[in-house]
C-alpha positions, 0 to 999 in steps of 0.5 A: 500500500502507498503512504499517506503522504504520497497519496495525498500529494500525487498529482496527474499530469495533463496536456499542457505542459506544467500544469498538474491535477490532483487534490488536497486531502482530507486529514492533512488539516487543522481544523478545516484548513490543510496545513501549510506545509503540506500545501507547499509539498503538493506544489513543490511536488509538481514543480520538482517534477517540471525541474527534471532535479530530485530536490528542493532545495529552497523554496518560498510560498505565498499564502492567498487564501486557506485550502479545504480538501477538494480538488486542484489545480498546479502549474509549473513553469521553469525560470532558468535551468542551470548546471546546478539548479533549475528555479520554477514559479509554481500556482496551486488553485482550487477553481478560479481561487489561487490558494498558493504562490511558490518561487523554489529552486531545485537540485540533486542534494546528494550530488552537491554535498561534501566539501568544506563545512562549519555550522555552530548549531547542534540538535537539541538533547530532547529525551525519547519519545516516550518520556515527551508529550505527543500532539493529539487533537484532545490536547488542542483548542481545536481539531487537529487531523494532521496529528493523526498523520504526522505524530509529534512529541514536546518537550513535557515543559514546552507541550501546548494548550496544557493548564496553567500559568504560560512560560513566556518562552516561545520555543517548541522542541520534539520529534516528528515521524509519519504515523505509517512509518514513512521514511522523511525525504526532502520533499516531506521535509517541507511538511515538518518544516509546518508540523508543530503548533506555533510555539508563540501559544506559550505567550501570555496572549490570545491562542486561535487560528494562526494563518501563514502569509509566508513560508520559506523553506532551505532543505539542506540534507537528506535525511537518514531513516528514523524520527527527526528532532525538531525546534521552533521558536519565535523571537519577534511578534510585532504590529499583528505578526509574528515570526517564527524560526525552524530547525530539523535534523536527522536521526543521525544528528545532520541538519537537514532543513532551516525554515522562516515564515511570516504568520498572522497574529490569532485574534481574541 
C-alpha cells in the first residue's frame, strides 16, 4: 500500500505542459484548513517534477487564501535551468481561487554535498519519545487531523494548550515521524518544516487560528531513516505578526532543513 503522504500529494499530469491535477486531502488539516506545509509539498511536488532535479532545495510560498480538501489545480513553469539548479514559479488553485504562490529552486542534494563545512548549531538533547508529550487533537483548542498523520512529541515543559500559568518562552522542541512509518525525504521535509503548533501559544496572549502569509523553506540534507528532532521558536511578534524560526535534523544528528515564515497574529 502507498503512504499517506504520497497519496495525498500525487498529482496527474495533463496536456499542457506544467500544469498538474490532483487534490488536497482530507486529514492533512487543522481544523478545516490543510496545513501549510503540506500545501507547499503538493506544489513543490509538481514543480520538482517540471525541474527534471530530485530536490528542493529552497523554496518560498505565498499564502492567498486557506485550502479545504477538494480538488486542484498546479502549474509549473521553469525560470532558468542551470548546471546546478533549475528555479520554477509554481500556482496551486482550487477553481478560479489561487490558494498558493511558490518561487523554489531545485537540485540533486546528494550530488552537491561534501566539501568544506562549519555550522555552530547542534540538535537539541530532547529525551525519547516516550518520556515527551505527543500532539493529539484532545490536547488542542481545536481539531487537529494532521496529528493523526504526522505524530509529534514536546518537550513535557514546552507541550501546548496544557493548564496553567504560560512560560513566556516561545520555543517548541520534539520529534516528528509519519504515523505509517514513512521514511522523511526532502520533499516531506517541507511538511515538518509546518508540523508543530506555533510555539508563540506559550505567550501570555490570545491562542486561535494562526494563518501563514509566508513560508520559506532551505532543505539542506537528506535525511537518514528514523524520527527527526525538531525546534521552533519565535523571537519577534510585532504590529499583528509574528515570526517564527525552524530547525530539523536527522536521526543521525545532520541538519537537514532551516525554515522562516511570516504568520498572522490569532485574534481574541
Amino acid at each position: 500500500m502507498p503512504f499517506e503522504f504520497d497519496t495525498a500529494t500525487q498529482l496527474t499530469a495533463t496536456a499542457t505542459p506544467g500544469t498538474f491535477e490532483g487534490a488536497i486531502h482530507a486529514g492533512w488539516d487543522i481544523n478545516g484548513n490543510a496545513n501549510g506545509g503540506y500545501l507547499m509539498a503538493l506544489a513543490a511536488r509538481a514543480m520538482r517534477d517540471v525541474s527534471g532535479r530530485p530536490d528542493p532545495i529552497s523554496v518560498s510560498a505565498h499564502y492567498l487564501a486557506p485550502g479545504p480538501a477538494g480538488p486542484v489545480t498546479v502549474q509549473a513553469s521553469a525560470v532558468k535551468t542551470g548546471r546546478q539548479l533549475a528555479t520554477l514559479t509554481g500556482s496551486l488553485r482550487q477553481g478560479e481561487r489561487e490558494l498558493l504562490r511558490l518561487l523554489g529552486s531545485f537540485g540533486d542534494v546528494a550530488a552537491m554535498s561534501g566539501g568544506y563545512q562549519h555550522t555552530t548549531l547542534a540538535a537539541p538533547d530532547v529525551a525519547p519519545r516516550e518520556q515527551c508529550i505527543q500532539h493529539s487533537s484532545a490536547r488542542a483548542a481545536v481539531t487537529v487531523p494532521l496529528a493523526d498523520r504526522l505524530h509529534t512529541w514536546f518537550r513535557p515543559e514546552q507541550a501546548p494548550f496544557l493548564p496553567g500559568p504560560k512560560s513566556n518562552i516561545a520555543v517548541i522542541e520534539g520529534w516528528a515521524e509519519f504515523a505509517d512509518g514513512r521514511s522523511f525525504d526532502t520533499l516531506s521535509l517541507l511538511l515538518v518544516a509546518d508540523g508543530f503548533p506555533p510555539p508563540v501559544f506559550h505567550l501570555d496572549m490570545p491562542s486561535g487560528w494562526v494563518p501563514t502569509i509566508e513560508l520559506t523553506v532551505h532543505v539542506r540534507g537528506i535525511p537518514s531513516p528514523g524520527p527527526v528532532r525538531c525546534r521552533f521558536h519565535s523571537e519577534i511578534v510585532q504590529n499583528g505578526f509574528l515570526q517564527e524560526d525552524g530547525l530539523v535534523w536527522d536521526s543521525d544528528g545532520q541538519l537537514v532543513a532551516q525554515s522562516r515564515q511570516l504568520a498572522l497574529l490569532p485574534r481574541g
